[in-house]
SEBADREN-752817 format. One line per 8 residues: number of its first residue (from 1); their letters; for each residue z, y, x of C-alpha. Coordinates in steps of 0.2 Angstrom, whole numbers. Each point is the difference from the previous one (the first is absolute). Layout:
REM SEBADREN-752817
NUM = A = Z Y X | ...;
This chain:
REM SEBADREN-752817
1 = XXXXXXXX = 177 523 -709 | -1 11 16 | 5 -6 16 | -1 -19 -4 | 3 -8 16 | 3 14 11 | 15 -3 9 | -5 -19 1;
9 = XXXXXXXX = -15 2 9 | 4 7 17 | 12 -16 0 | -12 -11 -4 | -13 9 13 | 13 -3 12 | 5 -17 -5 | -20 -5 2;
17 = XXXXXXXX = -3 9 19 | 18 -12 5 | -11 -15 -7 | -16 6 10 | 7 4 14 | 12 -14 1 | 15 11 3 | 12 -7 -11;
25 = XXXXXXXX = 8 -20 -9 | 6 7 -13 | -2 -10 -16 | -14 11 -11 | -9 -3 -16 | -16 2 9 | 5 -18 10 | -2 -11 -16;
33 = XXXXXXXX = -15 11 -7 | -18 -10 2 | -18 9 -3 | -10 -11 -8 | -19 5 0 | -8 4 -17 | -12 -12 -5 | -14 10 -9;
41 = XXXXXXXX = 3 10 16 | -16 -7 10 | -10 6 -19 | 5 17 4 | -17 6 7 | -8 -8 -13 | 13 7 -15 | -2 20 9;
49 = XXXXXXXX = -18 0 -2 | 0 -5 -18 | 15 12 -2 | -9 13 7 | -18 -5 -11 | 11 0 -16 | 6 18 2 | -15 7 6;
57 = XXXXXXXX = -8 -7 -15 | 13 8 -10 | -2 16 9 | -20 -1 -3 | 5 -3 -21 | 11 13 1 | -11 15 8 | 11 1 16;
65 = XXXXXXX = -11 -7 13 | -20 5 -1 | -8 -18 5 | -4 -5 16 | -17 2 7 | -3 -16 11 | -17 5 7;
């Protein structure tokens, strides 16, 4: 599906800048919206690095990636 979004987003770009800047009351989705924070959020440093462990050990099985050399 091309184009999904495309006239809508402009508005929405708009819409969000009115909020920001404070420009405008008008009622808007974005009003009633919360972000809650993730909660394995703070294991993210923690979940990269084994991420990025995983696939270099698959990369090594594979033949991709010649090992490292930690002299």
């Amino acid at each position: 599906m091309l184009g999904a979004g495309v006239a809508m987003a402009p508005y929405l770009g708009w819409r969000i800048a009115q909020k920001i800047a404070k420009t405008s009351d008008a009622a808007s989705p974005l009003d009633v919206t919360t972000f809650r924070r993730w909660p394995p959020q703070s294991l993210m440093p923690w979940g990269m690095r084994a991420f990025e462990l995983w696939h270099r050990y698959k990369d090594r099985r594979e033949g991709v990636l010649a090992p490292i050399d930690y002299r």
